[in-house]
C-alpha atoms as one frame of an Amber mdcrd trajectory, in Angstrom:
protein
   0.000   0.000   0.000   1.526   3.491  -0.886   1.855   6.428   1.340  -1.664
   9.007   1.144  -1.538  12.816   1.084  -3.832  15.162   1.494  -4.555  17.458
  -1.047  -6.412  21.317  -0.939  -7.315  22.005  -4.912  -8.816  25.372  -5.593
 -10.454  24.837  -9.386 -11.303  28.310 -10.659 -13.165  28.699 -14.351 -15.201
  31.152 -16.224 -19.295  30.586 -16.502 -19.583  29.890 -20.447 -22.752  29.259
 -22.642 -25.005  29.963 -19.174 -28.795  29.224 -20.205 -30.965  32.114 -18.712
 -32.883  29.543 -16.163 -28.579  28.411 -15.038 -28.282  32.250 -14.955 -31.107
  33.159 -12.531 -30.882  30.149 -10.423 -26.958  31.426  -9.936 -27.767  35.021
  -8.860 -30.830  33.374  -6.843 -28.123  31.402  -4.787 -25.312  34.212  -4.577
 -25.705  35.060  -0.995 -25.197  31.081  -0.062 -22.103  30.984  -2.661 -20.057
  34.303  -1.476 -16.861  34.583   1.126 -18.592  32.984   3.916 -18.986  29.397
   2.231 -15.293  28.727   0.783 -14.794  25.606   2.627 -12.419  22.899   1.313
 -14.120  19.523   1.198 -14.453  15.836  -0.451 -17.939  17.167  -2.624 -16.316
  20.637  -3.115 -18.019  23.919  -2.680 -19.096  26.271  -5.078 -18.011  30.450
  -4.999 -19.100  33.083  -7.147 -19.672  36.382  -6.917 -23.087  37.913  -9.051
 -21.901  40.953 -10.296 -20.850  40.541 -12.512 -21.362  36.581 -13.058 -18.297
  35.450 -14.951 -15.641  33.766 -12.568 -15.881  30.691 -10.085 -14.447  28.819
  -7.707 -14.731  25.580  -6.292 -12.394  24.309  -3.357 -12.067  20.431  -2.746
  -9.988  18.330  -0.487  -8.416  15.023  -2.375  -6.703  12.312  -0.911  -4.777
  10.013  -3.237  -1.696   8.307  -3.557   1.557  10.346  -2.711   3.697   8.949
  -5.511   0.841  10.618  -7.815   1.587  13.729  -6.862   0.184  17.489  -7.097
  -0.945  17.135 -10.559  -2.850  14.247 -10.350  -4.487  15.791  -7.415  -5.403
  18.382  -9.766  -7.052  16.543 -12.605  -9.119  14.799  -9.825 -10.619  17.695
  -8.207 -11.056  19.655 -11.726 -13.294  16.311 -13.087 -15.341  16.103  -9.540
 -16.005  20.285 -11.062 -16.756  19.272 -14.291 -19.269  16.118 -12.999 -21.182
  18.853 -10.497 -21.519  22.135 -12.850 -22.845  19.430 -15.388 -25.517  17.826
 -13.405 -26.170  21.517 -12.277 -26.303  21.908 -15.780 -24.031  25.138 -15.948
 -21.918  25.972 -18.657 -18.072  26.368 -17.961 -14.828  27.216 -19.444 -10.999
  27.339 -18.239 -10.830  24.954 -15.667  -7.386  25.745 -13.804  -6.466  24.058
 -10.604  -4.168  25.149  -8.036  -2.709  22.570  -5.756  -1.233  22.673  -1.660
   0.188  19.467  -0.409  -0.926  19.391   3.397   1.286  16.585   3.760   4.798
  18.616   2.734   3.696  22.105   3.433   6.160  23.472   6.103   4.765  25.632
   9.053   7.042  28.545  10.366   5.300  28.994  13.576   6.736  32.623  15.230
   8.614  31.874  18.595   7.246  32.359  21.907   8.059  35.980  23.172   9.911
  36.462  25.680   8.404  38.775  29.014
């Protein structure tokens, strides 16, 4: 059995093609989709801002093998995007990921001060 790491993808893309009943449900949910819900987990969760409604986000957390790496961390979280917009049924364009290994990330924690 290989080694597992924890993953934090941010997918961002560009709404593209949006049908007008997409577009109103969108700016109908804004308020549950802003700052407040960017949360990184297994099903992913969906930012936006409405004005104007062009850009997205959607943060995930993946687990996989370590020896895969980042970028196969990547292309996992961008299709679990592509499989939810679609059965949202919104149109999208541009996925691009960004990747953090929690595993290898280094912490610089500042000293304790001195009284």
């Amino acid at each position: 059995m290989s080694e597992q790491h924890t993953y934090r993808v941010i997918v961002r893309g560009t709404w593209d093609g949006l049908a007008e009943e997409a577009r109103a449900r969108l700016l109908a949910g804004a308020a549950d989709h802003g700052l407040t819900s960017m949360r990184f987990t297994q099903e992913g969760t969906l930012s936006y801002e409405p004005s104007p409604l062009k850009h997205f986000s959607m943060r995930f957390v993946v687990v996989s093998d370590a020896a895969d790496g980042e970028e196969m961390a990547g292309a996992l979280a961008e299709e679990r995007a592509e499989t939810t917009l679609r059965a949202l049924g919104y149109g999208f364009t541009a996925l691009k990921s960004t990747v953090t290994d929690l595993d290898t990330m280094k912490i610089n924690r500042k000293p304790a001060s001195r009284r």
